[in-house]
Every structure is written in C-alpha cells, then in structure tokens.
C-alpha positions as a printed Julia matrix, in Angstrom:
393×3 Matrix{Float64}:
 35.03  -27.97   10.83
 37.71  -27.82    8.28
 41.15  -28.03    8.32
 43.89  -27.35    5.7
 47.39  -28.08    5.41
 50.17  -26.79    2.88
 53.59  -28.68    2.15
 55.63  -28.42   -1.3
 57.66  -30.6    -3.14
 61.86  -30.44   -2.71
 61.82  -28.8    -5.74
 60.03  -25.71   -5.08
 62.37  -23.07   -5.51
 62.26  -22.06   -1.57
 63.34  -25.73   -0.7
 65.92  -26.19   -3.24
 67.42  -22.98   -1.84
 67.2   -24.96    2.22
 69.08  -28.29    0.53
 71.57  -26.28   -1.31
 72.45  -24.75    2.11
 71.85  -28.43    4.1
 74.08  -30.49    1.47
 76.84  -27.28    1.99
 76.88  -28.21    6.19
 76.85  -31.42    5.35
 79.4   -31.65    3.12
 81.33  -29.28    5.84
 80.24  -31.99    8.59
 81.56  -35.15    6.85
 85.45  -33.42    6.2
 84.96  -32.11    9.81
 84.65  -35.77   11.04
 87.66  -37.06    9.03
 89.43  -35.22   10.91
 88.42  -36.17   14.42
 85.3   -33.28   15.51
 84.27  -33.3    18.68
 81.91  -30.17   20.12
 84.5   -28.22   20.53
 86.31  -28.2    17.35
 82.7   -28.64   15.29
 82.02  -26.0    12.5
 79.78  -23.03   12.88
 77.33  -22.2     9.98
 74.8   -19.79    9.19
 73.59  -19.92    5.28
 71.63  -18.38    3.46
 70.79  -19.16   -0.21
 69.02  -16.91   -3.18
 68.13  -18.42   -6.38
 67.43  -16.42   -9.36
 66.93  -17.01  -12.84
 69.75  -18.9   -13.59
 71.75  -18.18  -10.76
 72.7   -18.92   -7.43
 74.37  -16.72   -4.12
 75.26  -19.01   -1.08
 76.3   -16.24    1.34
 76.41  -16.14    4.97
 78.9   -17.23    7.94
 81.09  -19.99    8.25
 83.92  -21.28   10.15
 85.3   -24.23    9.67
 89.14  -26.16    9.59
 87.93  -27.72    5.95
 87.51  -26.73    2.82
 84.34  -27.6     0.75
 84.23  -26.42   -2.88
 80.6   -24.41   -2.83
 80.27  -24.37   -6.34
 80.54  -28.38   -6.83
 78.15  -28.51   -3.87
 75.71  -26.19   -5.19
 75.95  -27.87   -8.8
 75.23  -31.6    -7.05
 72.41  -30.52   -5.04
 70.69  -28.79   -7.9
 71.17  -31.5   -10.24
 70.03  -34.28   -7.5
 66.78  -32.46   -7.66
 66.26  -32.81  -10.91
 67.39  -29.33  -12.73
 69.51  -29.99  -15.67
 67.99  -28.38  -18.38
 66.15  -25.09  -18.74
 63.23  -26.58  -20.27
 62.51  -26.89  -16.09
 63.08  -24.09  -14.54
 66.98  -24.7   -13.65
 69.85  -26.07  -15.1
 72.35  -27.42  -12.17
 75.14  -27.3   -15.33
 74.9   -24.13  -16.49
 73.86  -21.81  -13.69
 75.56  -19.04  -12.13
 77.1   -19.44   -8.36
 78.42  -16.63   -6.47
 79.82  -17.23   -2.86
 79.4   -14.63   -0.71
 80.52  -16.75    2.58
 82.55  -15.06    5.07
 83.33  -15.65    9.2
 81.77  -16.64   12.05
 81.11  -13.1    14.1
 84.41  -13.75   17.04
 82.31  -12.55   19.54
 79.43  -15.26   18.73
 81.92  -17.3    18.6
 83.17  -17.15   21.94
 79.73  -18.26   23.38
 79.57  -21.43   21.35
 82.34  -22.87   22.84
 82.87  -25.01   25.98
 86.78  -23.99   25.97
 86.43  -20.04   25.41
 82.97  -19.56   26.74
 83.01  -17.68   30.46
 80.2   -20.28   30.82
 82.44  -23.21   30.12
 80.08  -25.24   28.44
 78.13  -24.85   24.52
 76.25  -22.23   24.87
 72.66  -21.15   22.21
 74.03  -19.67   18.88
 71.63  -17.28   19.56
 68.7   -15.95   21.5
 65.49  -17.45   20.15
 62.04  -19.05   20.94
 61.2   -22.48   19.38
 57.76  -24.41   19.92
 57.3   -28.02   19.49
 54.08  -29.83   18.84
 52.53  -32.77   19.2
 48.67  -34.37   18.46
 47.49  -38.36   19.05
 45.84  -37.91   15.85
 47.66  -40.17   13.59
 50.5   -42.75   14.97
 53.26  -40.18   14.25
 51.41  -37.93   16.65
 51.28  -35.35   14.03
 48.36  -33.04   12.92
 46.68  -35.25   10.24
 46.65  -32.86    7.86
 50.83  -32.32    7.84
 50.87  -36.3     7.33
 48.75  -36.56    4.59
 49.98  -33.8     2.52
 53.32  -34.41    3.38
 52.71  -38.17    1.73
 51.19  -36.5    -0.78
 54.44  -34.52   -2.15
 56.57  -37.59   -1.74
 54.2   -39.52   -3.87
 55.25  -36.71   -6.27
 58.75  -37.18   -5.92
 59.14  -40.57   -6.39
 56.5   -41.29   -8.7
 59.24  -41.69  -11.66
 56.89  -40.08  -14.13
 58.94  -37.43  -15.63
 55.68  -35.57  -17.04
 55.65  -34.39  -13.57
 58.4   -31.75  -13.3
 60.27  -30.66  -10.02
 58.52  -28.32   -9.21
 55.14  -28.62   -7.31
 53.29  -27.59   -4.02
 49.51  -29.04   -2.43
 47.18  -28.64    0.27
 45.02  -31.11    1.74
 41.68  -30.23    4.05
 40.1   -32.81    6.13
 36.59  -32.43    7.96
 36.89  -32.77   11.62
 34.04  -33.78   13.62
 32.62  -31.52   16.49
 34.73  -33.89   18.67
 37.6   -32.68   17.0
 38.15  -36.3    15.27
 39.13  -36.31   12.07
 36.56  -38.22    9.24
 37.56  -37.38    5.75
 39.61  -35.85    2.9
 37.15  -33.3     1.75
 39.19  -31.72   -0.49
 42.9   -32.1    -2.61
 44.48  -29.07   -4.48
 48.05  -30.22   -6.06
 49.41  -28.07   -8.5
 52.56  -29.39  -10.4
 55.02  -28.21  -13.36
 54.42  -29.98  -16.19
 57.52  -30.98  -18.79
 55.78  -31.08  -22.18
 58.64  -33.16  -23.27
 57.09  -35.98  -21.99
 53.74  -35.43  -22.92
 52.34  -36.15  -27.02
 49.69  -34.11  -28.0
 47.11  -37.27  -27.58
 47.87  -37.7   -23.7
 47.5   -33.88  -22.52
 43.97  -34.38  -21.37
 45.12  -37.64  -19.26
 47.72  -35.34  -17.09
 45.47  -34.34  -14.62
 43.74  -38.07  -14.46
 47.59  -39.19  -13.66
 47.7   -36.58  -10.78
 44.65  -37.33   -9.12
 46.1   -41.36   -8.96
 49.02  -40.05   -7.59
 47.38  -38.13   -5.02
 44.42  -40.38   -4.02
 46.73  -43.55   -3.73
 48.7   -41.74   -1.74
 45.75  -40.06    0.81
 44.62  -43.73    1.31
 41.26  -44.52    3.25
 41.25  -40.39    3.7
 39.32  -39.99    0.78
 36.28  -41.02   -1.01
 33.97  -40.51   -4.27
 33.06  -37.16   -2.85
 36.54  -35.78   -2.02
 37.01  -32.5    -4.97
 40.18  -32.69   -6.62
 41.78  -29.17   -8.01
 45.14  -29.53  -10.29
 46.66  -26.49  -11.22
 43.63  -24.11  -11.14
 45.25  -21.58  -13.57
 44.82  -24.25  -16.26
 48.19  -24.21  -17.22
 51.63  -24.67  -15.44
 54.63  -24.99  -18.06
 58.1   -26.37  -16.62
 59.73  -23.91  -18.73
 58.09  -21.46  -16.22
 58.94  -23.41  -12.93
 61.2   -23.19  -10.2
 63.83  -20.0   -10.18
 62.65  -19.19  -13.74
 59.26  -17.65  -12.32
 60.37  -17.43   -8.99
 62.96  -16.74   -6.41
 64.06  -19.05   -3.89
 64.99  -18.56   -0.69
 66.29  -20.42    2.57
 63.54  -20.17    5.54
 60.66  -18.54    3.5
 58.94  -22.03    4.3
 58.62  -22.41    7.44
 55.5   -22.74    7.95
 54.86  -25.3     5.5
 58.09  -27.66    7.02
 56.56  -26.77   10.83
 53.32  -28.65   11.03
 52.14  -27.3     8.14
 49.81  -24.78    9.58
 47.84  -26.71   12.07
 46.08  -24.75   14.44
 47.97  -24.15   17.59
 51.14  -25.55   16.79
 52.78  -22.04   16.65
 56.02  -21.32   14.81
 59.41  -19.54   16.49
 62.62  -19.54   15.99
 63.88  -19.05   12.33
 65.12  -21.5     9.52
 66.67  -24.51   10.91
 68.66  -26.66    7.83
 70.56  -23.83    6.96
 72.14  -23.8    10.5
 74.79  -25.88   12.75
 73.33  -27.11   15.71
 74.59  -24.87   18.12
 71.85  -21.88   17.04
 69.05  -23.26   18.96
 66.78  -21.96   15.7
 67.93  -25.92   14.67
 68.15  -27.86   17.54
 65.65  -26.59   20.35
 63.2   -26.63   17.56
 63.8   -30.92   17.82
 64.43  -30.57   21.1
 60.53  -29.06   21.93
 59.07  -31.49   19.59
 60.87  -34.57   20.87
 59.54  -33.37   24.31
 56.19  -32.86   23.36
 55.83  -36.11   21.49
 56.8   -37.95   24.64
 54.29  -35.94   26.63
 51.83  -37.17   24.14
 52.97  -40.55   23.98
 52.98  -40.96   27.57
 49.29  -40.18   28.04
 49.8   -36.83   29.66
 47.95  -34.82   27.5
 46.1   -35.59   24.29
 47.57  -32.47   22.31
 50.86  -30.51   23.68
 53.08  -27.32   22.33
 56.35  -26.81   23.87
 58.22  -23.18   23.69
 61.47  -23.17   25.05
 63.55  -19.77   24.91
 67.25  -18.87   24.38
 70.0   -16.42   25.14
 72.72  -16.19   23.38
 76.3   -17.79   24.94
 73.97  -19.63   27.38
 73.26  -23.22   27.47
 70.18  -23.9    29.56
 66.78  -22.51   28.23
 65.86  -19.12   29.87
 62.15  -20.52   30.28
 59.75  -23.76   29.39
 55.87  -22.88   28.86
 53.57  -25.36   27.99
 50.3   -25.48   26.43
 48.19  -29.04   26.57
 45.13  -27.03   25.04
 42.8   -28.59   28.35
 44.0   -32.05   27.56
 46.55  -32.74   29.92
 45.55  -35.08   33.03
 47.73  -32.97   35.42
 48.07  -29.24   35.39
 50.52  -27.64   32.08
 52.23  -25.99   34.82
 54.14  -29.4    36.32
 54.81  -30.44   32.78
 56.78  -27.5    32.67
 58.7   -28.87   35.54
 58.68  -31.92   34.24
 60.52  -30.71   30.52
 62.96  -28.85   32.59
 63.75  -32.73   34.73
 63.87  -34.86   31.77
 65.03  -33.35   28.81
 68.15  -32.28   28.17
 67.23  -28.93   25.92
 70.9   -27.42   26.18
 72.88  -26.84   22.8
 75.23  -29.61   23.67
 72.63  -32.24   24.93
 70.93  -32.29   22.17
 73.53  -32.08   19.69
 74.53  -35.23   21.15
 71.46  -37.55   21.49
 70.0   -35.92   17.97
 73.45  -36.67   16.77
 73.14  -33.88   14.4
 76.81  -33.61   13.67
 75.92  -36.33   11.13
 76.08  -34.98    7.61
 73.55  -37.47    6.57
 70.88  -35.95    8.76
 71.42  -32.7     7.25
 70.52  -34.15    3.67
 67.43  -35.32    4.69
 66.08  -31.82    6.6
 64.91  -30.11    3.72
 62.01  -32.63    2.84
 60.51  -32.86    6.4
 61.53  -31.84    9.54
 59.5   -35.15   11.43
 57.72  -37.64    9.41
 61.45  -39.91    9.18
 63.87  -42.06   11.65
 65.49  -38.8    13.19
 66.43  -39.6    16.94
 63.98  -36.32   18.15
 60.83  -38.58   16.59
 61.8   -41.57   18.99
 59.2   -41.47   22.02
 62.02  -42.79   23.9
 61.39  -40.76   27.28
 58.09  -42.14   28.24
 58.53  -43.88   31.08
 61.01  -41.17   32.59
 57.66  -38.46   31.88
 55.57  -41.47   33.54
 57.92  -41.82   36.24
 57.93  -37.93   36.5
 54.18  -37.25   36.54
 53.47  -39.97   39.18
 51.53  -42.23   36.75
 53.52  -45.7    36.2
C-alpha cells in the first residue's frame, strides 16, 4: 500500500497570496493591541488575495479602529519571500496593488460580538464544518506523509542556495505495510524554479544532484538506495516562468495541501483559515478539532481520530461533535463525542483565548503549516482531563 502526500513551498503563488492576506491581519492585530483589544473591540477580517502577472488585488471585508497601509504590507510580504526581480516570477518593488477592501457586513457583525449579540457572548463568524485529525504515526501525531514532505519544502526554503528559486511544490509516497505501519520512502517528486543567474553553464547538469541532497537529507532514515527521485519531470522549469508570471495565485486554493496533505481520512471542511480573524470558525474550530483530536490520540483513546465540529452563524457553541476513531478507539466514538463536548472549549471565544490567536505573530507563521510548529492547538495539554473523562487514569 502506497501513500502520497503534496505540500508546496511559501512561494508558490497560491501561498504567497495566504501570507499576503496573514501579514495584512497581522499587521491589523499588532496596531489593534497598541491600543488596548480585548474580544470585544478585536478586528473582523475576511481577505482574499489574487495575484497576477505583475499585480496584486487584496479585496475583501474589514473592520477595524486602525489603519494599516495595504500597499506597504503587500510590498513587505512579497519581498520577504523572495520576489524582487522579474527574472523570478515577481517583483515585490515594482508590482501593481489594488485594494478592493471594504466593511464588515453590520448584520455579521452583530453576531460576533459579546456586547451587541442577542446571545451575549462571541458568537461563529459563520456557519461552517471543520474536521481535525490526528494519527500515532510519527511523534507529532501527524500522517507521515504530511511530515515528511512538509520537511521537505522547508529544506527548500532555507537551504540558502539561491539556484533554487521561490517557487517550488513536492510529493512524497511512503509504502505502508498491510498493518498499516509505515516502512519506507518509495518515492520523491520535487519540482523547483530554477534562477539561471546562479547557475554557469558547467554546473547545469549538477542542479538536480543538489536537489536530491536537499531532499534526501531532509527525508532522513525514510529513504534508501531504492527510493526514485523525479525533479521537475518537464525537464525544464525557468524562474522567469515561476510564481504569478505562469500562474495565478489565490488565497484558500490550497487547502488541501496545508490540511494533512491528503491523507486518507482526514477530511477537509470549512474554508481558508489565514486569511480570516478568529471569530469565523473556518480559522479557529479548524485548531480547535485538531487540538482535540491530538489529545484523544495522545491519551491512548484511539490510535487514529477525526473530529468535525459544525457552526451557525451568531452562535457560540458548536451545533454538533461527530467523531470518527476509524475502529481504533478503546471505548465507543460515540462517548468521545461526549467527551469533546466536556473538555474542550470549541466556542469562538474559548479558543481565541487559549490559541491566543489575537497574536499577530501567529498569523505570520500560518501560511507555511497549519501544525508541524509551537502553536498552543499542537500542545497535548488535555490528556489527563480526556483520561479522567474516559474512566482510564
């Protein structure tokens, strides 16, 4: 059995459109704080970002007691990427920016707040249904697959070899055993923009040499003599023809690749999540589920666990909990429901609060991975409350 997993580098055109719209909150978040935010008086942001050739439009909805020049934001986050010169796909100096911003809807509005609300408390942005997911396969308890390729872009990223343009995407597959253990790396595909700047006419032949070290050292113990490498299988990938200069980026369009990168039964829900405050549940019941699977996992309950949790709009507490242990659990799925709905906190407010995700900084990090970091929802801090819970201590 095979298994295959897809991620993409923060430069892909898709993700440079979620951190232009993560770095805009962000910036929104850190004036917000200056002036003394609580959850009441926190900003409300919906964003959505397209990047053409050579252009940018940040529209969406926004309100907010700051102001945050978009154009300076857009221009930082591009050029923090790597995109100053059009010999890569994107220059951060040059580009156009168009802001198409306007309002928070009133009537949305009304339901997101404690002090308006006919609920009196923060109630979901919006309807929704978010899963979380969790598998004992590697210590994160995340799919193997997700963790490997995930290390595998950030070897990218930071390998400092400027050969290697911003641009780039990969998939990993690993053969599972009939146990459903994982055993090996059988096969690496990375393909990756390449600056000719930076490459003399002597070296071209030693490019994809450099990206199989890159990848290997980064896959570890995962793969061996027999694992098939694949670097851009067109033959050719130009930087000149990277990024928004051969194709559009958009917020969300990745979603698959940022949730669990396509592992079988960890289903997706919800919409995008970094280009949203934490109110819309699309961002913070989809940290919510996972923190509450992870601890189900961690706690020996089940061996494999998806969480859905489901929304209405102006109301705080989830309309229902389902979960799924796949035939692992050691107690029936139905009094882990119970058990979510005792321990975890899931409502807009409570998890704003103990995710603390009206921290700017934790909106820069989103666009690169939604798990594999310190964020508060990867903490497996509510193990011995599911313990307690479950009757196992």
């Amino acid at each position: 059995m095979h298994i295959t997993a897809e991620s993409i580098k923060v430069g892909h055109p898709d993700l440079v459109a979620d951190a232009i719209a993560a770095d805009v909150i962000a910036d929104i978040l850190d004036k917000e704080r200056k002036l003394g935010m609580d959850i009441n008086s926190m900003p409300h942001c919906g964003l959505e970002v397209f990047l053409g050739k050579g252009f940018c439009i940040v529209g969406g909805e926004v309100t907010t007691r700051v102001y945050v020049d978009i154009e300076n934001s857009v221009r930082k986050t591009v050029l923090s990427l790597g995109y100053d010169n059009f010999r890569v796909g994107l220059n951060g100096n040059s580009m156009g920016i168009f802001n198409a911003i306007i309002p928070q809807s009133p009537d949305i509005n009304i339901g997101t707040r404690a002090d308006l609300g006919k609920h009196k408390e923060i109630g979901a942005g919006d309807q929704g249904i978010m899963y979380g997911f969790a598998v004992n396969e590697t210590p994160e308890l995340l799919p193997l697959t997700y963790v490997l390729v995930n290390r595998m872009m950030r070897a990218f990223e930071n390998c400092g070899n400027p050969v290697f343009a911003p641009d780039g995407k990969g998939q990993v597959t690993v053969n599972y055993g009939d146990d459903g253990v994982p055993i090996r790396v059988s096969k690496v595909l990375m393909s990756n923009a390449i600056d000719y700047r930076h490459v003399p006419d002597s070296f071209k032949g030693s490019v994809e040499a450099q990206a199989k070290e890159i990848a290997f050292n980064s896959l570890g113990e995962w793969v061996d003599k027999d694992t098939e490498f694949l670097f851009n299988p067109t033959g050719e990938w130009n930087a000149i023809n990277s990024c928004s200069a051969a194709d559009s980026g958009i917020t969300g369009r990745k979603l698959v690749v940022q949730f669990y990168g396509g592992y079988p039964g960890a289903q997706l829900g919800g919409g995008s999540v970094v280009n949203k405050s934490p109110e819309k549940v699309d961002c913070s019941a989809a940290f919510g589920a996972r923190h509450a699977a992870k601890n189900i996992v961690a706690a020996g309950l089940a061996a494999k666990c998806s969480v859905q949790l489901a929304y209405a709009i102006g109301v705080a507490r989830p309309m229902s909990i389902y979960v799924d242990t796949f035939r692992t659990g050691i107690i029936p799925d139905r009094k882990i429901d119970d058990i979510v709905g005792d321990v975890f906190d899931l409502t807009p407010g409570g998890m704003i609060e103990r995710f603390d995700l009206l921290n700017g900084d934790v909106y820069r990090k989103l666009p690169r991975t939604l798990f594999m970091d310190d964020y508060l929802w990867e903490k497996t801090d509510k193990v011995d409350d599911v313990k307690k819970a479950a009757g196992i201590e």
